[in-house]
C-alpha positions as a Markdown table, in Angstrom:
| # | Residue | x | y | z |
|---|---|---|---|---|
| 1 | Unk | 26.0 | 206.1 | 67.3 |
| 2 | Unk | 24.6 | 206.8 | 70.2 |
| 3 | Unk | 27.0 | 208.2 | 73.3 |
| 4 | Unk | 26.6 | 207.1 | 76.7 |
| 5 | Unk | 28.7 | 208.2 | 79.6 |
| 6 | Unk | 31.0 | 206.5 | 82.3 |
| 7 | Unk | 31.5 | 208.1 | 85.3 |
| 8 | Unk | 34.0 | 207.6 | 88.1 |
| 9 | Unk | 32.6 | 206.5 | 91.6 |
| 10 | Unk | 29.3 | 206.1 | 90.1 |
| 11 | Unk | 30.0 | 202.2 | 90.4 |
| 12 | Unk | 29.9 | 201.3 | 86.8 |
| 13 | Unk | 32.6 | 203.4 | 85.4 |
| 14 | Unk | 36.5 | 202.2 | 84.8 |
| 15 | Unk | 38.4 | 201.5 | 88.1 |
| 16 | Unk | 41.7 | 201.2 | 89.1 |
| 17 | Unk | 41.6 | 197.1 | 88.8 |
| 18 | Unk | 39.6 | 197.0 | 86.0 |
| 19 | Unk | 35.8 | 197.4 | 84.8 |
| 20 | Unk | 33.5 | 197.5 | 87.3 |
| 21 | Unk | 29.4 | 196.5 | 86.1 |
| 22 | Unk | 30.6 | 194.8 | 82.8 |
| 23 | Unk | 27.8 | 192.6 | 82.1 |
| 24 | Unk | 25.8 | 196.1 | 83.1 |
| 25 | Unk | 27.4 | 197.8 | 80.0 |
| 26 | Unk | 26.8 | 194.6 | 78.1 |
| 27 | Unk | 23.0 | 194.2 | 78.8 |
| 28 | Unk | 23.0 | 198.5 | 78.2 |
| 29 | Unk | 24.3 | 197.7 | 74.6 |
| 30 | Unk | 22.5 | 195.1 | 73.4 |
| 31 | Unk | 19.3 | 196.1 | 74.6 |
| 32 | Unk | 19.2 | 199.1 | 72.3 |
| 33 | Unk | 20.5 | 196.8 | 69.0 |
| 34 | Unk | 22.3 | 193.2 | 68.3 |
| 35 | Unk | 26.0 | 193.8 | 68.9 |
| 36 | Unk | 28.6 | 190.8 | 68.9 |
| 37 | Unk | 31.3 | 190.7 | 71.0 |
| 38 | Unk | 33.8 | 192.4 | 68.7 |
| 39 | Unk | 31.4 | 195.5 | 69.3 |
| 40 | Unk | 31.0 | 195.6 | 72.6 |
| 41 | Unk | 35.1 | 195.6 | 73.5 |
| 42 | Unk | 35.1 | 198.0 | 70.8 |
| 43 | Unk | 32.2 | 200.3 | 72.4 |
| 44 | Unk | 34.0 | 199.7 | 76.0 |
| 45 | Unk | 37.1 | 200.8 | 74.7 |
| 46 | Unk | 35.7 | 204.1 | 73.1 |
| 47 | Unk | 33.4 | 204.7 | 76.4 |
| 48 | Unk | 37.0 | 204.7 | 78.0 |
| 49 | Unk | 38.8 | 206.7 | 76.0 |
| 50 | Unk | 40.9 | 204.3 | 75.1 |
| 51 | Unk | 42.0 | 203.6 | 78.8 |
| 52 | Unk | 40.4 | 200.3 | 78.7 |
| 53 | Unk | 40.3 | 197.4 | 75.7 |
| 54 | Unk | 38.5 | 194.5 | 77.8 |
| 55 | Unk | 39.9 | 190.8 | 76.2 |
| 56 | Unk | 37.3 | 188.2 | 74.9 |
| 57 | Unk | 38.6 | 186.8 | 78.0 |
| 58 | Unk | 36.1 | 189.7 | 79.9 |
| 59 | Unk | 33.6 | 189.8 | 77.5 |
| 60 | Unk | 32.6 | 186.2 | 76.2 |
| 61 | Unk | 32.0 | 184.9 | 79.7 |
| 62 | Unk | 29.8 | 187.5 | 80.7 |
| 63 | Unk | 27.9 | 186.9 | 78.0 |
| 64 | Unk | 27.7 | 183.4 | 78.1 |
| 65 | Unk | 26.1 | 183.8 | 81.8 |
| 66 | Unk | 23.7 | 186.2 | 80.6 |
């Protein structure tokens, strides 16, 4: 799998009130390969290191308005 880095103050890293850039990450992920939306809170939460599980809550509306 290929690793991609998150990087605080950079603007689309983890913050202290959440994830800033999600549909960012999203659009990174599945440009590179079909993922569904079980994958991408599982690729969030190992980008975090484990800091940060986002809920289908996060994910599924972002990617309904993409």
């Amino acid at each position: 799998m290929e690793r991609m880095h998150m990087h605080r103050g950079m603007g689309y890293g983890i913050a202290g009130r959440g994830f800033v850039g999600l549909k960012f990450w999203i659009l990174s992920f599945v440009s590179r390969k079909e993922m569904t939306g079980a994958q991408i809170m599982d690729m969030l939460e190992e980008l975090s290191i484990g800091t940060w599980r986002p809920s289908p809550g996060n994910v599924y509306p972002a990617l309904q308005q993409l």
